[in-house]
C-alpha positions as CSV (number, residue, x, y, z in Angstrom):
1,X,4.3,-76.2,47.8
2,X,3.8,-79.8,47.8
3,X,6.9,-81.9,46.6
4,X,6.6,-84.7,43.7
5,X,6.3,-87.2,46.4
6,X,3.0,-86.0,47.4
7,X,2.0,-85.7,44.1
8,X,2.5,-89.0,43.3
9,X,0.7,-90.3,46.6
10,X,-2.1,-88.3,46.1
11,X,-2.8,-89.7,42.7
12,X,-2.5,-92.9,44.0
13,X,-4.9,-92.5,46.7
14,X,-7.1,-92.8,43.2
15,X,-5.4,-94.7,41.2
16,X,-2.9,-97.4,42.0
17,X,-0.2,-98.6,39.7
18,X,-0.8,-102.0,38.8
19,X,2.3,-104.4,40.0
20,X,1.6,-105.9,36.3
21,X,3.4,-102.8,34.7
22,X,6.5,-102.7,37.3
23,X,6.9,-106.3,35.6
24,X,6.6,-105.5,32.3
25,X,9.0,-102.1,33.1
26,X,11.5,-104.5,34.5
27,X,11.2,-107.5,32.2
28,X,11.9,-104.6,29.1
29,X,14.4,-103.0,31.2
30,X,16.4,-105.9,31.2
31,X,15.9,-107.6,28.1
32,X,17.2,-104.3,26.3
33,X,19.8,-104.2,28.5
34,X,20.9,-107.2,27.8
35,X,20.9,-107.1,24.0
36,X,22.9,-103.6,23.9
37,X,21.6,-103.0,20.2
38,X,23.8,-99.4,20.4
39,X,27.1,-98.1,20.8
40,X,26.0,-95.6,23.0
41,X,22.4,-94.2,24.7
42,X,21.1,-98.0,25.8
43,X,21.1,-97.0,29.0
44,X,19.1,-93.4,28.0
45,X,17.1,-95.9,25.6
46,X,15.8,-98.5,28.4
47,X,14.9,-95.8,31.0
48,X,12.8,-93.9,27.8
49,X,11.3,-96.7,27.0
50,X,10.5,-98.0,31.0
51,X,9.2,-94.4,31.4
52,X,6.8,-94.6,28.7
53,X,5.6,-98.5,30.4
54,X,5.0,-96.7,33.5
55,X,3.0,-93.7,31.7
56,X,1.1,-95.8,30.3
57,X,0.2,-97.2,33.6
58,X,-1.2,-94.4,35.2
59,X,2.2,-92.7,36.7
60,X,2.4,-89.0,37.0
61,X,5.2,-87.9,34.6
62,X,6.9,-86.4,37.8
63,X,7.6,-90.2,38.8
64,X,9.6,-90.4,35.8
65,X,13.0,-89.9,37.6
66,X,12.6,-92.0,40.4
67,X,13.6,-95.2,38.9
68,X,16.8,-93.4,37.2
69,X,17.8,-91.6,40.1
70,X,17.5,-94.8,42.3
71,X,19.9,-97.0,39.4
72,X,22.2,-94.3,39.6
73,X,22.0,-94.1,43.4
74,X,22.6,-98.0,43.9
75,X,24.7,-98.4,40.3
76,X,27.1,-101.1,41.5
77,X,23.5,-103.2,42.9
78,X,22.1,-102.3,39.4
79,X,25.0,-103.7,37.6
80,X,24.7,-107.0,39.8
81,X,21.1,-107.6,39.4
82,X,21.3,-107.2,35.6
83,X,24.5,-109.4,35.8
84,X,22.3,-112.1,37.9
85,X,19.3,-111.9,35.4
86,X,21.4,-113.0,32.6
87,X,23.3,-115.7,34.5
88,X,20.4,-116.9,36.0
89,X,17.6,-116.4,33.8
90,X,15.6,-115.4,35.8
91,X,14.2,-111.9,35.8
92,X,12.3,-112.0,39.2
93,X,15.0,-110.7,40.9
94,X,15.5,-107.4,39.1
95,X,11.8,-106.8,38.9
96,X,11.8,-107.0,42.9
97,X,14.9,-104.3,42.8
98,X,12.9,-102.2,40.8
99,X,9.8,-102.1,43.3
100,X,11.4,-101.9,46.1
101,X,13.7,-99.1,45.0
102,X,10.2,-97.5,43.7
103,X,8.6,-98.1,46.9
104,X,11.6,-96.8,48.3
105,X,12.4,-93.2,46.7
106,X,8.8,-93.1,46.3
107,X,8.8,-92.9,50.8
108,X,11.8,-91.4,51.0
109,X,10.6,-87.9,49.9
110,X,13.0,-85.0,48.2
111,X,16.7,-85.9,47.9
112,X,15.9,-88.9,50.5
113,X,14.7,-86.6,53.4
114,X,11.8,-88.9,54.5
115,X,9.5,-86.2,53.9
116,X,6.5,-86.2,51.1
């Protein structure tokens, strides 16, 4: 049985993800990140509403865990890239974490195995 790394490679062999909607998951990411609007559930909130971004772009809903997993797998580098984006003003940076670590998990395979 193939696992959901495969399945997301072999829809891409189709269909690419456009780097435009990495962008806009990021940009939103942070941006509601940053305004914390709720006592509790931003966190559930932005990866919801990032999901839906990368839905819309084409994903397979099986990709929907890769960019939680890989926040909660690098959490303290999560914490510092959000912390730079506000400093800084600049969101570049935390829109290249999230790529990479898509690219990453994405090649990676099943619980990091480096298997598709």
């Amino acid at each position: 049985m193939p696992g959901p790394t495969s399945a997301i490679k072999s829809h891409w062999i189709f269909k690419p993800p456009d780097f435009w909607y990495f962008h806009t998951a990021g940009n939103t990411h942070v941006y509601i990140a940053m305004i914390h609007s709720f006592g509790d559930g931003n966190g559930r909130t932005v990866r919801l509403i990032e999901f839906y971004i990368l839905l819309r772009a084409g994903l397979p809903d099986i990709a929907s865990h890769i960019l939680s997993n890989h926040y909660n797998d690098t959490r303290q580098e999560y914490y510092r890239q959000i912390d730079l984006c506000i400093r800084e003003r600049d969101l570049s940076g935390f829109v290249r974490y999230v790529v990479q670590g898509f690219r990453d998990d994405t090649h990676a395979g099943p619980c990091g195995t480096g298997k598709a």
